[in-house]
C-alpha positions in Angstrom: 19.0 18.6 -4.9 15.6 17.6 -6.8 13.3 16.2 -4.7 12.4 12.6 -4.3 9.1 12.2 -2.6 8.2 8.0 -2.2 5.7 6.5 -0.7 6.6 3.0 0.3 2.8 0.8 0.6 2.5 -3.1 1.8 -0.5 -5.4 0.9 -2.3 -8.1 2.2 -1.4 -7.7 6.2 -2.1 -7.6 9.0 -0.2 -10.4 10.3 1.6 -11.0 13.2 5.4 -12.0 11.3 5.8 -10.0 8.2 3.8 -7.0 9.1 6.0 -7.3 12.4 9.2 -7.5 10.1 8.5 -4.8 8.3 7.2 -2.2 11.0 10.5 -2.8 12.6 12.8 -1.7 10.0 10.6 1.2 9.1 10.8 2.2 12.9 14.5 1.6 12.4 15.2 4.4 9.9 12.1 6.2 11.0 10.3 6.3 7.8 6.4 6.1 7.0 4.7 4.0 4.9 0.7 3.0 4.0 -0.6 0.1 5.0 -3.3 -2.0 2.1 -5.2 -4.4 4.5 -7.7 -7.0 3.7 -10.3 -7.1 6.1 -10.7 -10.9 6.7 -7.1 -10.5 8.2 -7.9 -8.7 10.8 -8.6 -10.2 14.3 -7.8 -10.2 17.7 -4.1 -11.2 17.0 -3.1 -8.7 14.4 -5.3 -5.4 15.6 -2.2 -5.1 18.0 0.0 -4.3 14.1 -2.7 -2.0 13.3 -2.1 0.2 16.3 1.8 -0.2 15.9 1.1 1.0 12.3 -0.9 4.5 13.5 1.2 5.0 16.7 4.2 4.9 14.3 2.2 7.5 11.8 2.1 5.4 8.9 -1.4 5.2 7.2 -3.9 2.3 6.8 -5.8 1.9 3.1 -8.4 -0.8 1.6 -7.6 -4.1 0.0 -10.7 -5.5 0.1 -12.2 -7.7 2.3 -11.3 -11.7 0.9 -9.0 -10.3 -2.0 -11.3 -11.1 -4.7 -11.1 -10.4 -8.6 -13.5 -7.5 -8.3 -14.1 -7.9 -12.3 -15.8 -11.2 -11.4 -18.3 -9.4 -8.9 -21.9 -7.9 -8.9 -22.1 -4.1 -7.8 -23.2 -5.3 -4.7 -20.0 -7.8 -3.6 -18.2 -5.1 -4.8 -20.0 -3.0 -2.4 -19.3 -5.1 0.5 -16.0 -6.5 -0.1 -14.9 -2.6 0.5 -17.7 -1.4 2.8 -17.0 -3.9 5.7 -13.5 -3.2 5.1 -13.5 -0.3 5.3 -16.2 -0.1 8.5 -13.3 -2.4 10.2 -10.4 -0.4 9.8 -12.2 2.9 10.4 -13.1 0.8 14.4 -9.7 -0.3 14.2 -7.9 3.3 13.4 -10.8 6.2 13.9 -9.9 7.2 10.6 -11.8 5.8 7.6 -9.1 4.4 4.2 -9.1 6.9 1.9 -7.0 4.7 -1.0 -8.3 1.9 -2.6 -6.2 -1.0 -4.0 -7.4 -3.7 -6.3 -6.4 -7.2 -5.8 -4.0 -8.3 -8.8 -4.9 -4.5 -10.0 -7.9 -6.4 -12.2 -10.0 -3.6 -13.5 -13.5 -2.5 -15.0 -15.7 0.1 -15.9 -17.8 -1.1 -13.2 -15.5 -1.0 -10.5 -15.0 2.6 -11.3 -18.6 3.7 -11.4 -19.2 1.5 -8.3 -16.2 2.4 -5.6 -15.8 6.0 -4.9 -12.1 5.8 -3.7 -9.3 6.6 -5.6 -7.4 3.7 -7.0 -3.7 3.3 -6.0 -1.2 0.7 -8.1 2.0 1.7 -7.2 5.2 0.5 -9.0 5.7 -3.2 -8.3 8.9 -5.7 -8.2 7.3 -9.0 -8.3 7.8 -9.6 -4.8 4.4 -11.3 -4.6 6.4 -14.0 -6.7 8.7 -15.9 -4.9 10.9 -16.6 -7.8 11.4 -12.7 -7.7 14.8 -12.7 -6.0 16.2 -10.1 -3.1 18.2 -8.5 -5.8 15.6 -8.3 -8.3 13.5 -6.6 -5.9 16.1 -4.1 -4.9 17.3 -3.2 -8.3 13.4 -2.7 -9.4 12.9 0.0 -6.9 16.3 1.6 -6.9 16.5 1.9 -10.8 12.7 3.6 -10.7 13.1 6.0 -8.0 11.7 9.4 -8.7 10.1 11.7 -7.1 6.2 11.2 -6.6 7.1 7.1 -6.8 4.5 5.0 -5.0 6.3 1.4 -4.7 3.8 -1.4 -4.1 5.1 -4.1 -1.6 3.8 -6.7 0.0 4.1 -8.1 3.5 2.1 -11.0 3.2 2.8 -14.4 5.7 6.5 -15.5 4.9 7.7 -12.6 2.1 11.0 -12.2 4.0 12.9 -11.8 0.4 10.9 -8.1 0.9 12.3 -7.5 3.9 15.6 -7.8 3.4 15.5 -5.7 0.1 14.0 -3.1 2.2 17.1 -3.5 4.4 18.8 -2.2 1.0 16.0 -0.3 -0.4 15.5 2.0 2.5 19.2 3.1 3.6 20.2 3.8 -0.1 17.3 6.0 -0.9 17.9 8.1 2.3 21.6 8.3 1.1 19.9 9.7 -2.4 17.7 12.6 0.3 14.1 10.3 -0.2 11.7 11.6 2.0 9.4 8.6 2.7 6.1 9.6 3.1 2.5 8.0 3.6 0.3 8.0 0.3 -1.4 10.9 1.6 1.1 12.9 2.6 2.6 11.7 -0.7 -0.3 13.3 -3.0 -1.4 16.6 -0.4 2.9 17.0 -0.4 3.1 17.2 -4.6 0.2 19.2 -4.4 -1.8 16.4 -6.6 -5.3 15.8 -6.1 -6.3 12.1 -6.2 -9.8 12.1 -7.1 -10.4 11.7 -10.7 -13.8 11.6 -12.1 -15.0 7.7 -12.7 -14.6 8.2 -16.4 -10.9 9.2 -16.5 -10.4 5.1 -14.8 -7.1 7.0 -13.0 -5.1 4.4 -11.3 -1.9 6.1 -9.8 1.4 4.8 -9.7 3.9 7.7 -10.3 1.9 11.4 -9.5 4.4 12.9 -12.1 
């Protein structure tokens, strides 16, 4: 059977419903995932998510720190919109984000000579849109699955058409023999290195 490698990534948590919703169905079907945070989210009530989310394995990346268009910013806010961020989750996890995601993936050539991360997309479903229905999001993952497929989710405050098209999503790509894997594992497992030179302007979505 080919191989179908997926890493399954959520923006714009930690929160203490969604981010709860979701952790619990990947714990149910014991799969790993990565974890896109924006830093002004994180607090006393949701740090408890972030430990859930490295006990359980799964990685934690940068979204920034107030979800800014970066292509609005100075080098400088850009600077600290993924420094502190980063700083936060790095107290948070012991590990320091090694993905970066752009909010509403709005690009420039500065962003790219000013952040020295690599830049993750990841093939969305709309599901930041709530007119973006369960099925929708199901059939937008399922018909795209392939192997090196990074899906971009979100588990934002009161997305729960997400979580129940993971509660499709998930069970049917096992049947197909997905591994689920974090986005590192994902890129060290297809033996695909994610650091691109600032003048390529690499954004990954699928690593094939």
């Amino acid at each position: 059977m080919d191989k179908l490698r997926i890493s399954l990534t959520f923006d714009d948590g930690p929160n203490t419903t969604t981010t709860v919703q979701v952790l619990d169905l990947l714990e149910k079907y014991n799969v790993k995932a990565s974890f896109f945070l924006i830093g002004q989210n994180i607090n006393d009530e949701t740090r408890p998510m972030i430990d859930r989310q490295v006990k359980n394995g799964h990685s934690v990346e940068c979204h920034s720190w107030t979800h800014p268009e970066f292509p609005k910013l100075t080098v400088e806010q850009m600077k600290e919109e993924v420094e502190k961020t980063n700083a936060l989750i790095t107290e948070c996890t012991g590990t320091k984000p090694m993905f970066f995601r752009p909010p509403y993936i709005a690009l420039n050539d500065l962003m790219f000579q000013t952040i020295d991360m690599p830049f993750i997309c990841g093939h969305g479903v709309e599901d930041w849109e709530e007119s973006a229905s369960v099925e929708h999001r199901v059939k937008g993952v399922l018909d795209n699955a392939r192997d090196g497929m990074i899906v971009l989710l979100h588990d934002f405050v009161g997305n729960d058409k997400t979580v129940k098209a993971l509660e499709q999503i998930i069970p049917e790509l096992l049947k197909r023999g997905a591994e689920f894997m974090t986005i590192r594992e994902l890129f060290d497992s297809c033996g695909v290195n994610p650091v691109c030179p600032p003048s390529e302007k690499k954004v990954w979505s699928f690593l094939f």
